[in-house]
C-alpha positions as CSV (number, residue, x, y, z in Angstrom):
1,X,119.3,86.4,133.5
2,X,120.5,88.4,130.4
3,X,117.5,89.5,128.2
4,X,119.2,89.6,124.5
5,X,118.2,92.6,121.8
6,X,116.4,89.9,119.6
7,X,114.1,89.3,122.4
8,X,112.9,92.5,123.1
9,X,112.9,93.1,119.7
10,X,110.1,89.9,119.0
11,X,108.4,91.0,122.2
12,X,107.7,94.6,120.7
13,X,106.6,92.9,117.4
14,X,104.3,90.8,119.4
15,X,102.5,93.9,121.3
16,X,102.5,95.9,117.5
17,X,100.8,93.3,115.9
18,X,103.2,93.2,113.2
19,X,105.1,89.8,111.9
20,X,109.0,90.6,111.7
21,X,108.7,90.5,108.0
22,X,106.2,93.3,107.9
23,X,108.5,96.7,106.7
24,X,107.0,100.3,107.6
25,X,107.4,103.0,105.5
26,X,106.6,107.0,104.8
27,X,104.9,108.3,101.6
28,X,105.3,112.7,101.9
29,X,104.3,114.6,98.8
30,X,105.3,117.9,97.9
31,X,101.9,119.7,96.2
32,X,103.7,123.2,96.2
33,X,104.1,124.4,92.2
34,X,107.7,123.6,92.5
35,X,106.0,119.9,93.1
36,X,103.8,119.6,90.0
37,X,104.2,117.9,87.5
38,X,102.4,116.5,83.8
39,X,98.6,116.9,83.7
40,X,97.1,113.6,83.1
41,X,95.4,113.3,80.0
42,X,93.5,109.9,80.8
43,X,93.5,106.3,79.6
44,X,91.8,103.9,77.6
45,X,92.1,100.6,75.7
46,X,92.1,100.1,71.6
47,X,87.9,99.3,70.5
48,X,87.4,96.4,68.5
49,X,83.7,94.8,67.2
50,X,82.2,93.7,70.9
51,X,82.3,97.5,71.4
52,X,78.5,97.6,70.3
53,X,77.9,95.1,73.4
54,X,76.0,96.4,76.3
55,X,78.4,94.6,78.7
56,X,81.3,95.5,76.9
57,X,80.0,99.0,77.2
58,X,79.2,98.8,80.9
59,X,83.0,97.8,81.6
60,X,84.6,100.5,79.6
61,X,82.3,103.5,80.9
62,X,81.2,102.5,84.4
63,X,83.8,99.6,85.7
64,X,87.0,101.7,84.4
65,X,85.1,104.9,83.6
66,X,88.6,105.0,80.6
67,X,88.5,108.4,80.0
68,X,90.3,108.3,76.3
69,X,88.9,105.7,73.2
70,X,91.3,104.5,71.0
71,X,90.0,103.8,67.3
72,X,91.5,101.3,64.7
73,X,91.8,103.7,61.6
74,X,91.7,101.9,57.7
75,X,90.0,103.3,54.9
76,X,87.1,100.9,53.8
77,X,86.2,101.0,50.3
78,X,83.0,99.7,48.6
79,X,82.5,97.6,45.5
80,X,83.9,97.4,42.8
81,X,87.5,98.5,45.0
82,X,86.9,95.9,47.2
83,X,85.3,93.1,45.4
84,X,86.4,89.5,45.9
85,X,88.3,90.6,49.3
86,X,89.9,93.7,46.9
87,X,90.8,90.2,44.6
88,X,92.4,88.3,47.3
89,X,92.8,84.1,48.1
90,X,90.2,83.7,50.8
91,X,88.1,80.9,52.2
92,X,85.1,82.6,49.9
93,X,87.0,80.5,47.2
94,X,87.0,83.6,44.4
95,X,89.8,83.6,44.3
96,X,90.2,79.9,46.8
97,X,93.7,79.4,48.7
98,X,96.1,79.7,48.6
99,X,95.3,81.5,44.8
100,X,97.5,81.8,41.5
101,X,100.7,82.1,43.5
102,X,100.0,79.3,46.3
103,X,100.9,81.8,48.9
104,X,97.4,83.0,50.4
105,X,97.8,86.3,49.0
106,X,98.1,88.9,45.9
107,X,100.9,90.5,46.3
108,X,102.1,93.7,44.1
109,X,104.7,96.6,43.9
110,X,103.0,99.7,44.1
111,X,100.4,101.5,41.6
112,X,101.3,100.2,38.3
113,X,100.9,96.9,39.2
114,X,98.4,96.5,41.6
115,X,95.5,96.0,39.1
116,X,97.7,93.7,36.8
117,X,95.2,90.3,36.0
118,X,95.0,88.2,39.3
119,X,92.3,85.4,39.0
120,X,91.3,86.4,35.8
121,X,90.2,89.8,36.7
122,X,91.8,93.0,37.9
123,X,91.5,94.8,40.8
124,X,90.6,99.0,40.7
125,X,92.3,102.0,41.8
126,X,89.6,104.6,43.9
127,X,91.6,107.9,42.5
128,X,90.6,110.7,44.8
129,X,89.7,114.1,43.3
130,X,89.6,117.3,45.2
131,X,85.8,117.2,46.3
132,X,86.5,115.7,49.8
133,X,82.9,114.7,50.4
134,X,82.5,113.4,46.5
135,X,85.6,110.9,47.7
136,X,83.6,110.1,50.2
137,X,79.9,109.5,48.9
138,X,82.1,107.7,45.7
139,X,84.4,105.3,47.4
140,X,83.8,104.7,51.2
141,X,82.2,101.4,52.5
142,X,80.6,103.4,55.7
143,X,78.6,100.0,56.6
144,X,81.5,97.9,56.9
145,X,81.3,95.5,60.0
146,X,84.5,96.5,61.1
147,X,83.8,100.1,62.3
148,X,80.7,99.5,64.4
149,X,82.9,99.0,67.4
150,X,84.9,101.6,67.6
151,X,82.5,104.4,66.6
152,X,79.7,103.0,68.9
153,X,82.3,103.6,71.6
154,X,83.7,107.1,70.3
155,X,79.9,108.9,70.1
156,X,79.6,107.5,73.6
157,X,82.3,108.9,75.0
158,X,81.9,112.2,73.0
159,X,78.3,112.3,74.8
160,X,79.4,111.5,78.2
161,X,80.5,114.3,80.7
162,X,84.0,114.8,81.6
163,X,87.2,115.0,79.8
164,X,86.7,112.3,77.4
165,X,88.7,111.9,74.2
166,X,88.9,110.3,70.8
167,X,92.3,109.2,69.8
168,X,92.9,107.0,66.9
169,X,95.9,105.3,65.1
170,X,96.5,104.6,61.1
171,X,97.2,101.2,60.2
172,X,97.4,101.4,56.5
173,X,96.8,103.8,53.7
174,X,94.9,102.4,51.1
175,X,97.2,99.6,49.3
176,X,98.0,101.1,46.0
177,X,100.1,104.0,47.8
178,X,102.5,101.4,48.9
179,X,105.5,100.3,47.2
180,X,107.7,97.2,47.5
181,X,110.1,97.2,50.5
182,X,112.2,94.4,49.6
183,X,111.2,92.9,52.7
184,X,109.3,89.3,53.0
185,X,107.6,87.4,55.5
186,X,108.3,84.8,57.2
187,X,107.8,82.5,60.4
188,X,104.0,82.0,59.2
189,X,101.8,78.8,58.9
190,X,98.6,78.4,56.8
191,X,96.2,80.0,56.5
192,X,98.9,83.1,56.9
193,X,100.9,84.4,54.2
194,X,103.8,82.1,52.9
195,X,106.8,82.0,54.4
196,X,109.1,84.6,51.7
197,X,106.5,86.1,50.0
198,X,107.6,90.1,49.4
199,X,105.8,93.0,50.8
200,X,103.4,94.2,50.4
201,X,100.3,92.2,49.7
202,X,96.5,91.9,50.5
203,X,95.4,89.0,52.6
204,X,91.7,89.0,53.1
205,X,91.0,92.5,53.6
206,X,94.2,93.5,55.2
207,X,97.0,95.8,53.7
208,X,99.6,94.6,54.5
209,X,103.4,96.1,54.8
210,X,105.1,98.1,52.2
211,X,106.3,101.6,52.1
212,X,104.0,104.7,52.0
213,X,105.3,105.8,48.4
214,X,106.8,109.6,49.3
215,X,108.4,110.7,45.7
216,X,105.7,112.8,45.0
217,X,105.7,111.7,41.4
218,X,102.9,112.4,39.5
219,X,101.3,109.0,38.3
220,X,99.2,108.4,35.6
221,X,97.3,105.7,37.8
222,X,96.4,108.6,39.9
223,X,94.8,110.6,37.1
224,X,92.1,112.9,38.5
225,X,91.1,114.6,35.6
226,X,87.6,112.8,35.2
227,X,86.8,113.9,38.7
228,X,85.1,117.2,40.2
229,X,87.5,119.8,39.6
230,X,90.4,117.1,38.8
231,X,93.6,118.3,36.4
232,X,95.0,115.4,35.6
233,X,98.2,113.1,37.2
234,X,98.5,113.4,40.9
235,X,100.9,112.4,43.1
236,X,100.6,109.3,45.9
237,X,101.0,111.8,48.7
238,X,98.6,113.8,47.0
239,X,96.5,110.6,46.8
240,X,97.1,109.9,50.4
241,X,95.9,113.3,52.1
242,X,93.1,113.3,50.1
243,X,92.1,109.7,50.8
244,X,93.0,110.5,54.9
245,X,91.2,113.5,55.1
246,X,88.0,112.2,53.6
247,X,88.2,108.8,55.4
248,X,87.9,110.5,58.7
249,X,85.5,113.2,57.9
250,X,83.4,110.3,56.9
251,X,83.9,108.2,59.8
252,X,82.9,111.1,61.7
253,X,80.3,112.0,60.4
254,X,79.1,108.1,60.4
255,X,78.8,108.0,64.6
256,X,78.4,111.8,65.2
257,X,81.5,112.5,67.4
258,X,85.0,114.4,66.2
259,X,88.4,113.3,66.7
260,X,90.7,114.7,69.0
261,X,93.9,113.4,68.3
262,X,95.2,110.9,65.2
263,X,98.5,109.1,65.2
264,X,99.8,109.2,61.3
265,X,101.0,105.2,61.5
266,X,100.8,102.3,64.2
267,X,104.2,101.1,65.1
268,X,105.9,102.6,62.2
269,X,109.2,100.2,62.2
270,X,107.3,97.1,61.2
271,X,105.6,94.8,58.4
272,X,103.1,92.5,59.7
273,X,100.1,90.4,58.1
274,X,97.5,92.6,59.1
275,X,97.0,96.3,57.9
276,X,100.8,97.7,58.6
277,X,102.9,100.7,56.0
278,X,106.8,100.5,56.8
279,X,108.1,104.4,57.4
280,X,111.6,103.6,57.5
281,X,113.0,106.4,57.7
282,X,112.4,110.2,59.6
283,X,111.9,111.7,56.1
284,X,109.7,109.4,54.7
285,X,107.2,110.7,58.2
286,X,108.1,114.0,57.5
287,X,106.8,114.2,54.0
288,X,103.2,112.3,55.1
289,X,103.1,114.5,58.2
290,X,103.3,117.8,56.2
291,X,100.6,116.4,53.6
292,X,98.3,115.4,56.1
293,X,98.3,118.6,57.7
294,X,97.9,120.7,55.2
295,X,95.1,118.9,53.8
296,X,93.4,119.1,57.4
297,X,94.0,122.4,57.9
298,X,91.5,123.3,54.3
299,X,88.5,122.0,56.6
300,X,86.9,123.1,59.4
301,X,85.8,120.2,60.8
302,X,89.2,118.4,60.8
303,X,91.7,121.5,61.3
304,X,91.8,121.2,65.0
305,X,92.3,117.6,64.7
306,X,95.8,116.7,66.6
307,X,98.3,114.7,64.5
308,X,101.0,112.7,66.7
309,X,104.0,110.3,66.3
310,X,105.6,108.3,65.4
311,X,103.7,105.6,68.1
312,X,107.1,103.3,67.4
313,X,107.8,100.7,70.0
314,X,110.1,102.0,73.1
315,X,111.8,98.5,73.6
316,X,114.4,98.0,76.6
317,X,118.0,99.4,75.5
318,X,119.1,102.8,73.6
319,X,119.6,101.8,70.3
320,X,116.6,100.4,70.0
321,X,115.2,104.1,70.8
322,X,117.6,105.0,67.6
323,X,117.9,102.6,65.0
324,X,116.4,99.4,64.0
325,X,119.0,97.0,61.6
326,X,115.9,95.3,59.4
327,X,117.1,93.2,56.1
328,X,120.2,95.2,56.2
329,X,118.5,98.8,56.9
330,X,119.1,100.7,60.1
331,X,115.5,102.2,59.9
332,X,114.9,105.5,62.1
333,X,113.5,104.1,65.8
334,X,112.3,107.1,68.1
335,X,115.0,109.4,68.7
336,X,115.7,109.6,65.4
337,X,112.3,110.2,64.6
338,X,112.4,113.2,67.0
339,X,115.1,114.7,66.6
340,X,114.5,115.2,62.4
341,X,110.9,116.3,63.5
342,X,111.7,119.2,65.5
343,X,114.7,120.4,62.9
344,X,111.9,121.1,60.8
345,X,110.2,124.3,61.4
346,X,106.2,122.8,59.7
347,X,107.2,119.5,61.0
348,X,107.4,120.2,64.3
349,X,104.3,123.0,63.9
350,X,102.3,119.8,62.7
351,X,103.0,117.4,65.5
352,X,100.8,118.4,68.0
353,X,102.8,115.6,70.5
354,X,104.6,112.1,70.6
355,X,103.5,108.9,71.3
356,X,105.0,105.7,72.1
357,X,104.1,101.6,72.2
358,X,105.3,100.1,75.6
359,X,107.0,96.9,73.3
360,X,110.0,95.4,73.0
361,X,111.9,94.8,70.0
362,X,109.0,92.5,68.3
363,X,106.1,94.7,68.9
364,X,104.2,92.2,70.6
365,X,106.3,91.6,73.7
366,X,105.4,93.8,77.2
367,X,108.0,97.0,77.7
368,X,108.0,99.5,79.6
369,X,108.6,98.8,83.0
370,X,112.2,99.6,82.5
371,X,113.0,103.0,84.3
372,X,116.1,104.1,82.2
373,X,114.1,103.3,78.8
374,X,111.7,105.9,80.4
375,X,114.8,108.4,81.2
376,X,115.9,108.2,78.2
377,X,112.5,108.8,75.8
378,X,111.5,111.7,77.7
379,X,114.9,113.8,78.5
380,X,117.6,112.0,76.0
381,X,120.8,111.8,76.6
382,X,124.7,113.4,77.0
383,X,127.1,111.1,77.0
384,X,126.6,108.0,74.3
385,X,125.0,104.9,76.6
386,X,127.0,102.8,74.1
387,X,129.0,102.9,70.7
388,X,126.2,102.5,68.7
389,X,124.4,105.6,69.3
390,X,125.6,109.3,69.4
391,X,125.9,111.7,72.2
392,X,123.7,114.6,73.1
393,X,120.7,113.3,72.1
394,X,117.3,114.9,73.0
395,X,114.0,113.3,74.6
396,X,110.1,114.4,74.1
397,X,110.2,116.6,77.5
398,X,113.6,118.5,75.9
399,X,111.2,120.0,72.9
400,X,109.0,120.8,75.3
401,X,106.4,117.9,74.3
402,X,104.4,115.7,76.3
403,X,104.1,111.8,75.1
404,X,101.3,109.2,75.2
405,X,101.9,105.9,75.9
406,X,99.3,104.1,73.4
407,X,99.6,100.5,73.7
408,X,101.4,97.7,75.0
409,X,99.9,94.0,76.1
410,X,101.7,90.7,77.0
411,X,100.7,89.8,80.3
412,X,99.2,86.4,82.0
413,X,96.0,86.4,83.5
414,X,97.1,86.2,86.8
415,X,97.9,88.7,89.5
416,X,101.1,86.6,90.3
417,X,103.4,85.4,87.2
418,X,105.5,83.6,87.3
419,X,104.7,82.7,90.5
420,X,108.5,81.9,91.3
421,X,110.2,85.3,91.9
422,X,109.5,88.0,90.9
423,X,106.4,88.5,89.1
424,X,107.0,91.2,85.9
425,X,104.8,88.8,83.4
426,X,101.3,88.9,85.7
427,X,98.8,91.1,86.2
428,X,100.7,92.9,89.8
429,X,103.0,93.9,86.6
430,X,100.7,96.4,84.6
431,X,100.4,98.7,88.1
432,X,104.4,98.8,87.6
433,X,104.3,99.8,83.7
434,X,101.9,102.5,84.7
435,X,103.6,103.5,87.3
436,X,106.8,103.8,85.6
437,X,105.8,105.4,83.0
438,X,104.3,108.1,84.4
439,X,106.8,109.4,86.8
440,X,109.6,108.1,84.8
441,X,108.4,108.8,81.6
442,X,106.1,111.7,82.5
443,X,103.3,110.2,80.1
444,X,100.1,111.5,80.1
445,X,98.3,109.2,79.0
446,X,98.5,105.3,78.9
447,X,96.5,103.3,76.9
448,X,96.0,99.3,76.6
449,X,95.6,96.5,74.0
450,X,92.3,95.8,74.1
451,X,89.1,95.2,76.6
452,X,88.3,92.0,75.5
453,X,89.6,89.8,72.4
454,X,87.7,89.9,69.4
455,X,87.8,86.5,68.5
456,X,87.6,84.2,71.7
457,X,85.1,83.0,73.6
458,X,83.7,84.7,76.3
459,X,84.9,82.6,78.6
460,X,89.0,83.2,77.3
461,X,91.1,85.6,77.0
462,X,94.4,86.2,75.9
463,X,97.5,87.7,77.1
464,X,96.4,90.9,74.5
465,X,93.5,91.8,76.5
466,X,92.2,92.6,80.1
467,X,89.1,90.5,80.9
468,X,86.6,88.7,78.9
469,X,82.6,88.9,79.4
470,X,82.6,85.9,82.1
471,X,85.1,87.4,84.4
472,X,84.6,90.9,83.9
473,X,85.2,93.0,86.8
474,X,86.9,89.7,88.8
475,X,89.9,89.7,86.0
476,X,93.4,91.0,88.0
477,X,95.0,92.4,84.8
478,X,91.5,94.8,84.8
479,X,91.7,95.4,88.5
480,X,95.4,96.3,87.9
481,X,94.6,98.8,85.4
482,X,91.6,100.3,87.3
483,X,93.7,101.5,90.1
484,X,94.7,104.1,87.9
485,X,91.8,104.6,85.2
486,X,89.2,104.8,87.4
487,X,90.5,107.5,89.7
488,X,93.6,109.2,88.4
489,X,91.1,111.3,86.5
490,X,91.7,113.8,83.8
491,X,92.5,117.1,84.4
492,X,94.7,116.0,87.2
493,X,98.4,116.7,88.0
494,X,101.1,114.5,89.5
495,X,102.4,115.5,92.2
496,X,106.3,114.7,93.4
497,X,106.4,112.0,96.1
498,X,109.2,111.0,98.1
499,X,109.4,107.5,99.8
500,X,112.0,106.7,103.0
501,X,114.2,104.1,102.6
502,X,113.0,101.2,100.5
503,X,112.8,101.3,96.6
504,X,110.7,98.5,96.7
505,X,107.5,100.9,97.2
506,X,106.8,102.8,94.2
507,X,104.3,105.9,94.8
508,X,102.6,108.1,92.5
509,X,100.0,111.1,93.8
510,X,97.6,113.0,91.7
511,X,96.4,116.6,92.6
512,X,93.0,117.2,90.8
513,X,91.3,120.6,91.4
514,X,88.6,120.9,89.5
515,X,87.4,117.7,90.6
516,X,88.5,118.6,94.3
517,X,90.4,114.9,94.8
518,X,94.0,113.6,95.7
519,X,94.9,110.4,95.1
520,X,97.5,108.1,95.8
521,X,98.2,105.1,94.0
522,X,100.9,103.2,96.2
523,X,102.7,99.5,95.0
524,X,104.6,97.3,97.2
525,X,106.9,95.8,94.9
526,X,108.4,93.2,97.6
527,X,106.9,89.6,98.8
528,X,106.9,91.0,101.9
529,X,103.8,93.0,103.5
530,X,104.5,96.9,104.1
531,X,103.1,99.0,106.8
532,X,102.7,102.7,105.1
533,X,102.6,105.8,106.8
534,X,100.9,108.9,104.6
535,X,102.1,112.1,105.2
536,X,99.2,114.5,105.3
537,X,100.1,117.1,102.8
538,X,98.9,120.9,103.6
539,X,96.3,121.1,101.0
540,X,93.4,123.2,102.5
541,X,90.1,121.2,102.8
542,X,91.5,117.5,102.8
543,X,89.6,115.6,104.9
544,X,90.5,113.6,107.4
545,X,89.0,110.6,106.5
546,X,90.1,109.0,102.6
547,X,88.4,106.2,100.4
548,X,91.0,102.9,99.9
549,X,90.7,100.0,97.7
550,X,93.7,97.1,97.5
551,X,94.4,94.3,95.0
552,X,96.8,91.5,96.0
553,X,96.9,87.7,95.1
554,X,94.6,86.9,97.8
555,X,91.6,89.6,97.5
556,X,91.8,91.3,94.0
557,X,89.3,94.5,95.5
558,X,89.4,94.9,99.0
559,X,87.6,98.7,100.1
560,X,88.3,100.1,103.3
561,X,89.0,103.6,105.1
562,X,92.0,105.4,106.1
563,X,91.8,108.1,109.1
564,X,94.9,110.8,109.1
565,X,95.8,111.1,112.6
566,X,98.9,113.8,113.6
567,X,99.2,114.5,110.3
568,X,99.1,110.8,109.3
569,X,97.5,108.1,107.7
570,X,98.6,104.0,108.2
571,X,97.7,101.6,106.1
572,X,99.2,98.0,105.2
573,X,99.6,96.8,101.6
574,X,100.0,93.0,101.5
575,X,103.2,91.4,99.7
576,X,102.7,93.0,95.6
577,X,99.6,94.2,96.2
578,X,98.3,97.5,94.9
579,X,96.0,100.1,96.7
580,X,94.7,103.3,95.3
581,X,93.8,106.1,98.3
582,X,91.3,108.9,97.3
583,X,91.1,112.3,99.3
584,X,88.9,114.1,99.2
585,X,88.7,118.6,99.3
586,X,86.4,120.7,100.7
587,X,85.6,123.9,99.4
């Protein structure tokens, strides 16, 4: 009797142990210099209010141990500046929605009209003079509700040992800097703003859209004359680095801890109800980037404060990463922005590095899983991908920059969604966005949303956060992110991996020397389990034995061990599951 191929073939599956859908593959790395690569900065999430929480707390620090604290950055101003919600329609009823205009907000043009009458009164201009900390003890609201969060959170992770560090990101100048941008607003429902009402405006206590005014016109409005060593008219960039510089000395001063690193404008492209300034184009960056710098430089507490940019949205195509077409204007995306950066000599001096937003074209979307997106940010281009952008085009990593990636959001709850092929929308698909951007993208950092949403209950969460209080450390888009937060630890460099013969396995490896570790962080992208062979590299002192922890569908944190034997280590990684392997090296 003939004994066909396929039967020996199921008879040698039977005596593995392995079911014939079960794929094997080999993870070497290359930890030779020629095989290093970025060092990783760290990551974190975005701090809002439940940041003073003790549970909250306990997550950030201890469950994640995020190594980097992103801080929500908006000059608060006391009264009179801010009186009536700085005399805006709100459900306090002075002035009651949906006010004098019937569109929830007051809107204006820029400085000469911003204290015109509204609801019978006017609102006030805070002009700042060229005493930094009289700005501060004359304007700032430093009790304001909004900015316990975020600098409970900072002056912890200032105290903590390790790497930590404090990044934060400008959402608005104050409101009478802006200018109209012709733009309105639209596909809102009450209480919002009205559908067509023109930037910018104030709703609530948000400032919202316009254009940072960059003439550098002196304006009577911004007479500093009656102040501490005032002359007279200033100018709204004038009015802007002042106002910057003496916000955050204040702030840090507040909660005891010191900026690292400050992005000059959230998501720079875009108007939006909340605090948002439109920088439309490269120069209109330029000019604030130069101001601001120069004004930190005259202090020593904030001269070796980082400034980076532009933090624009990386979308999924290449023009996006040029231009924008908004109400008729092809604003500057993040090539552009670049590329006029580094022509200028101070420019580029006062960017310390680039950052990005893992959106699409809305801002609010998930990006960033896209390889070729990646390619392109961080090395450019030679030949034109398509009509609509020009050749020879230059990435981050061609100045000679590295690149943060410092928020991006948009996924369901779940490990699996949609649960019909493939599943880029769930939790599985945050491991892939890291992954991707850091060996694609080279990032060094990576940075969510939030923690937790600010205004649900803690039993919900949206698609903007990774847990909430009930679930905790049980949420998969928090035991997605872990894999990486917890253990790829700063300080640590990535090290070149090579995979044999399936794509579907994405590998990253960290080499970390001071803190004597290697890890692996290993994603099988298929529906199918993997059987996965580790390489022992020839790194003196790795021991033979390594921690593992996996995440799949079916057991979100499963620990176990992994033995190298002959120079190497099996394990199995069920069908898009996730497991992180930590080595260890002995002195």
């Amino acid at each position: 009797m003939m004994i066909s191929f396929k039967c020996i073939f199921l008879a040698a599956v039977a005596v593995l142990g392995f079911s014939p859908s079960v794929l094997s593959q080999t993870v070497t790395l290359d930890t030779t210099e020629k095989g290093l690569h970025q060092t990783i900065d760290g990551f974190g999430t975005c701090i809002n209010d439940k940041g003073t929480e003790d549970w909250y707390q306990k997550l950030y620090f201890d469950e994640l141990d995020c190594s980097i604290v992103r801080v929500y950055l908006v000059p608060r101003f006391k009264s009179p500046w801010s009186d009536h919600t700085y005399n805006s329609p709100w459900f306090h009823g002075d002035p009651a929605m949906p006010g004098p205009e019937g569109n929830n907000v007051r809107t204006y043009t820029g400085a000469a009209d911003y204290t015109r009458e509204f609801a019978a009164r006017k609102a006030q201009i805070a002009v700042m003079g060229p005493d930094i900390d009289d700005n501060i003890k004359r304007y700032f609201d430093l009790d304001s509700g909004r900015l316990a969060g975020g600098g409970t959170i900072a002056r912890m992770a200032s105290s903590k040992s390790g790497e930590r560090k404090v990044f934060a990101s400008v959402w608005s100048p104050a409101p009478w800097l802006k200018l109209s941008s012709g733009n309105k607003i639209s596909g809102q429902k009450d209480p919002m703003p009205r559908n067509g009402t023109p930037w910018p405006f104030i709703w609530f206590d948000n400032f919202a859209g316009g254009v940072l005014d960059t003439s550098g016109e002196p304006r009577k409005e911004f007479d500093d004359s009656g102040l501490p060593g005032g002359k007279g008219p200033t100018s709204a960039l004038t009015q802007y680095a002042r106002s910057f510089a003496a916000w955050v000395r204040a702030y840090q001063n507040k909660f005891g801890f010191k900026f690292d690193v400050i992005s000059l404008q959230n998501e720079p492209h875009l108007e939006v109800f909340y605090d948002s300034c439109l920088f439309r184009t490269s120069g209109e960056f330029i000019k604030a980037l130069k101001v601001a710098r120069e004004e930190f430089d005259k202090y020593p507490d904030l001269k070796d404060i980082r400034l980076i940019g532009p933090e624009d949205t990386i979308g999924s195509e290449s023009t996006y990463l040029w231009y924008w077409e908004n109400n008729g204007f092809k604003q500057h995306k993040l090539l552009q922005f670049m590329r006029d950066i580094e022509a200028d000599p101070v420019a580029s001096k006062a960017l310390a590095f680039y950052c990005v937003h893992g959106y699409a074209v809305d801002g609010i979307t998930s990006a960033g899983a896209e390889p070729l997106v990646w390619e392109w940010s961080a090395r450019g281009w030679k030949d034109s991908p398509n009509p609509q952008v020009p050749p020879n085009i230059k990435g981050y990593e061609s100045y000679g920059k590295k690149c943060w990636m410092t928020e991006t959001s948009g996924e369901n709850s779940e490990w699996l969604y949609p649960a019909a092929g493939f599943p880029s929308k769930g939790a599985f698909s945050i491991a892939i966005k890291m992954h991707q951007a850091l060996t694609m993208g080279n990032v060094t950092a990576w940075i969510y949303w939030q923690l937790t949403d600010q205004f649900k209950p803690d039993d919900q969460y949206s698609d903007q956060a990774l847990c909430n209080r009930k679930t905790g450390a049980g949420s998969p888009k928090l035991v997605a992110f872990k894999h990486f937060s917890k253990y790829v630890r700063p300080g640590a460099r990535r090290v070149d991996v090579a995979v044999d013969g399936t794509k579907k396995l994405k590998a990253s490896a960290y080499l970390n020397k001071k803190e004597q570790t290697l890890v692996w962080v290993i994603i099988n992208a298929s529906k199918d389990k993997m059987q996965v062979k580790l390489a022992k590299p020839d790194l003196p002192g790795l021991d033979a034995k390594a921690e593992v922890f996996t995440s799949c569908a079916d057991e979100l944190w499963k620990p176990s061990d992994l033995e190298f034997k002959d120079g190497t280590g099996a394990l199995e990684i069920p069908a898009f599951g996730v497991s992180t392997i930590i080595g260890k090296l002995r002195k």
